[in-house]
C-alpha positions in Angstrom: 86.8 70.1 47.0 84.2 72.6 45.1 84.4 76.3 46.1 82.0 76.9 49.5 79.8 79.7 49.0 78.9 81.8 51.9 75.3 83.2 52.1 73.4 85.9 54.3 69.6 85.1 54.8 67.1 88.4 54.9 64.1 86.9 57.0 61.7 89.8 56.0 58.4 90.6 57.8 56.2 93.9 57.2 59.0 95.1 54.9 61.9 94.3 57.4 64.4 92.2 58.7 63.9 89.6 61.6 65.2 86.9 63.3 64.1 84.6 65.6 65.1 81.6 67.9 63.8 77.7 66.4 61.6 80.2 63.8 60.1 82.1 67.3 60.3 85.4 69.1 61.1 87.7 66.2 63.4 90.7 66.3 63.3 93.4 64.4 67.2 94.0 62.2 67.5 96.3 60.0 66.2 97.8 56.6 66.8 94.1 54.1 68.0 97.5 51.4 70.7 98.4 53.5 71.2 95.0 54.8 71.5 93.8 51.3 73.7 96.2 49.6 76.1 95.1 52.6 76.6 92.1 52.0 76.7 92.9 48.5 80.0 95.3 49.3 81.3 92.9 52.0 81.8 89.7 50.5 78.4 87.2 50.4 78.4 85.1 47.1 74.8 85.2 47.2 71.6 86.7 49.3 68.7 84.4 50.1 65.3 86.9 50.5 62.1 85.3 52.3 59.1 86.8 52.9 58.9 84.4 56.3 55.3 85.4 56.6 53.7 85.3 53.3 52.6 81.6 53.1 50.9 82.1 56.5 49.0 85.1 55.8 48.1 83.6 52.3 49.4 86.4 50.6 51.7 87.3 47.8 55.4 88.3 48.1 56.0 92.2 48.7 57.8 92.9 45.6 58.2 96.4 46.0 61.0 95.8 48.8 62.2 93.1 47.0 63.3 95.3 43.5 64.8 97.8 45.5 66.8 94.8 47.0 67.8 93.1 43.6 68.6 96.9 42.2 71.1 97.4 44.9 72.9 94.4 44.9 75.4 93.1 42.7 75.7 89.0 43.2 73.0 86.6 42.6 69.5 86.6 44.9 67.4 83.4 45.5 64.0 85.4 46.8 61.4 82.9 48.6 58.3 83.1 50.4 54.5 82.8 49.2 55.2 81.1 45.8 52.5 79.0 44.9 52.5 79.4 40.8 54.4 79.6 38.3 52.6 83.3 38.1 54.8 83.6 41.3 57.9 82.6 40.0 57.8 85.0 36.8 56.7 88.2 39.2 59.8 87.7 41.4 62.0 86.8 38.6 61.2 90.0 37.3 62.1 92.0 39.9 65.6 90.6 39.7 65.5 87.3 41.3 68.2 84.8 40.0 66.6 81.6 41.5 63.0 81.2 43.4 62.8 79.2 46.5 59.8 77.2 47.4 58.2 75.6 50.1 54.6 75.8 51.4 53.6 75.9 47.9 55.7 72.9 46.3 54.3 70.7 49.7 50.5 71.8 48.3 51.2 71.6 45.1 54.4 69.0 44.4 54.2 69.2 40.4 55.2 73.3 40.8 58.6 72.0 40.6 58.3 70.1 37.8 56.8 72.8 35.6 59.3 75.8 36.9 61.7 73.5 35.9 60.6 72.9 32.9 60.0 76.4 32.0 63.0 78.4 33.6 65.2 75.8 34.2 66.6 73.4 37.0 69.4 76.1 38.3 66.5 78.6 38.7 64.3 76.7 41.2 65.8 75.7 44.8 63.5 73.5 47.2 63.5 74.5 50.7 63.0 72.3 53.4 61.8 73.4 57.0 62.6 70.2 59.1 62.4 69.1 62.6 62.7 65.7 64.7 59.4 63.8 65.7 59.7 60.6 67.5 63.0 59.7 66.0 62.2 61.2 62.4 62.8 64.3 60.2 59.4 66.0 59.6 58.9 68.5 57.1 57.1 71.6 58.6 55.2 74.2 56.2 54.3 77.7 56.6 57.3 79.2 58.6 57.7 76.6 60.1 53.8 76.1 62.1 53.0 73.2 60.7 54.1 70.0 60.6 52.9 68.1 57.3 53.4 64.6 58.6 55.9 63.8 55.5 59.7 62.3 55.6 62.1 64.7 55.1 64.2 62.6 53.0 61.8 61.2 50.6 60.4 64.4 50.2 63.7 66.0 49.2 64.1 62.7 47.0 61.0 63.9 45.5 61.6 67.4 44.9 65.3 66.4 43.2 63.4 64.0 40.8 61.2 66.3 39.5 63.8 69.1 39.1 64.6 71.1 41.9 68.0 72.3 40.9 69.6 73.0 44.7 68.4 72.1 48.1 68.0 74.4 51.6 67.9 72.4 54.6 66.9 74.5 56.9 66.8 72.3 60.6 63.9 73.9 63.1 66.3 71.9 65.8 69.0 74.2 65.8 67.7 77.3 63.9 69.0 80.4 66.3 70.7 79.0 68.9 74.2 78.8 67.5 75.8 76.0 69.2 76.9 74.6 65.0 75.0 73.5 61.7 72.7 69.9 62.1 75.3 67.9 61.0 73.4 64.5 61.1 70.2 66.2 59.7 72.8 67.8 56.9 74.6 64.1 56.9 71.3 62.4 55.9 70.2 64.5 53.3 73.7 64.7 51.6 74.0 61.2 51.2 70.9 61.0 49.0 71.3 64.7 47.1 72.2 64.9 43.4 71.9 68.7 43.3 73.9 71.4 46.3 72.8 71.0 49.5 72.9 74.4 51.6 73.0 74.0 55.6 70.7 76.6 57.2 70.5 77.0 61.0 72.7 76.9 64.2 75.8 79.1 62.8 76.9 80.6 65.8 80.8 81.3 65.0 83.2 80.8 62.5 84.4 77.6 63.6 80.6 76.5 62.8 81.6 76.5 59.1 85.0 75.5 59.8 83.3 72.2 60.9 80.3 72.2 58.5 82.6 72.1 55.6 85.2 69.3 57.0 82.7 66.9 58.6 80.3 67.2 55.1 82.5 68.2 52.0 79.0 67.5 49.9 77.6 70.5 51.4 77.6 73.4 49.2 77.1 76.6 51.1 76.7 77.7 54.5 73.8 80.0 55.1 73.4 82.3 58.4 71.3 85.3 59.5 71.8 86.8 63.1 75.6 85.9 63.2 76.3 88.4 60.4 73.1 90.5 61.2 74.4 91.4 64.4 78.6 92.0 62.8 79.7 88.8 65.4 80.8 87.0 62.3 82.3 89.0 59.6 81.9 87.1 55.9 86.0 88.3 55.1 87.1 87.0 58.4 85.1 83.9 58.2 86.4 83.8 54.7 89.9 84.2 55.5 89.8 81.6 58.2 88.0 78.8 55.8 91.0 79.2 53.5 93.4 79.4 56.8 91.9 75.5 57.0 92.5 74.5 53.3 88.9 75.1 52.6 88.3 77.1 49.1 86.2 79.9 49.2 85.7 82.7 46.5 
């Protein structure tokens, strides 16, 4: 079994950190500086940055916020949110980003993976996916989640892997915030067609959540959470220690 990583998720909105229940009714957290460095001392293998509100307001990432972040931290940061060109992906890569996440703008614009693969590499450039059921189907949803663009799930991560995305984010609308466990038969689906990682995003709601995520789906990379570690009811050591209590490898 390859080593599970275990990764916090800064939701950032007007330059701080929120989190909502099926991407609704945001709360503010915390300062994503503070929040970062953290994680950064407390264990996360990685931090996933979005700016959950820049697609929609059709405006660029705040960078300022997101250098302080990368300065403070010390493991690797996958930054996402209003990335449209590849003018996008060089701003945030140099303001310390290790991998760019996209999303709205890889939906309008599908060949955006292609050519940031082709010019930073396929381990740099991690396709999100905002999913939700529709009459029996997975449904990929842009702009935070507001909009649903009619297209398959599946064959649109199909797509994205083809043309060079280098590590998939599932990230299921279904279960996002309400912590009753990770959507295994969304996660299930997607696995059974990925060449690249998979990362499970939404529904952690205790450490048995991984516990399960990891047993029921060994294909499935990393385990990605906000509020349960936002709020200290899951610590990353304890859930760390309890993954390798259950013969699952962590770092």
């Amino acid at each position: 079994m390859i080593t599970k990583r275990i990764i916090p998720c800064l939701d950032v909105k007007d330059g701080r950190v929120v989190k909502g229940v099926n991407f609704k009714g945001l709360a503010d957290v915390s300062s994503p500086v503070a929040l970062g460095k953290y994680y950064s001392d407390h264990g996360a293998d990685e931090l996933v940055f979005y700016d959950i509100t820049a697609s929609s307001e059709g405006r660029a990432l705040f960078t300022d916020i997101l250098t302080e972040v990368a300065r403070t931290i010390f493991i690797p940061l996958t930054v996402g949110g209003g990335i449209n060109t590849l003018d996008d992906f060089d701003r945030v890569l140099k303001c310390g980003a290790d991998k760019v996440s996209v999303n709205s703008g890889a939906i309008k614009n599908p060949s955006l993976i292609f050519e940031a693969a082709k010019k930073y590499g396929d381990q740099c450039v991690v396709l999100s996916v905002d999913a939700k059921r529709v009459d029996g189907h997975y449904c990929v949803f842009a702009k935070g989640g507001r909009e649903n663009t009619g297209m398959d799930a599946i064959e649109w991560i199909k797509k994205g892997i083809s043309m060079g995305a280098g590590e998939i984010v599932l990230n299921s609308i279904d279960t996002d915030g309400v912590k009753n466990g990770f959507d295994l038969e969304m996660l299930k689906a997607v696995c059974d067609i990925s060449s690249v990682p998979v990362i499970a995003s939404g529904g952690a709601g205790c450490k048995e959540d991984f516990v399960t995520l990891f047993k029921t789906l060994p294909k499935v990379d990393a385990g990605l959470a906000a509020s349960i570690f936002h709020f200290g009811e899951v610590e990353i050591s304890d859930l760390k220690q309890t993954l390798k209590s259950e013969g699952i490898i962590v770092r």
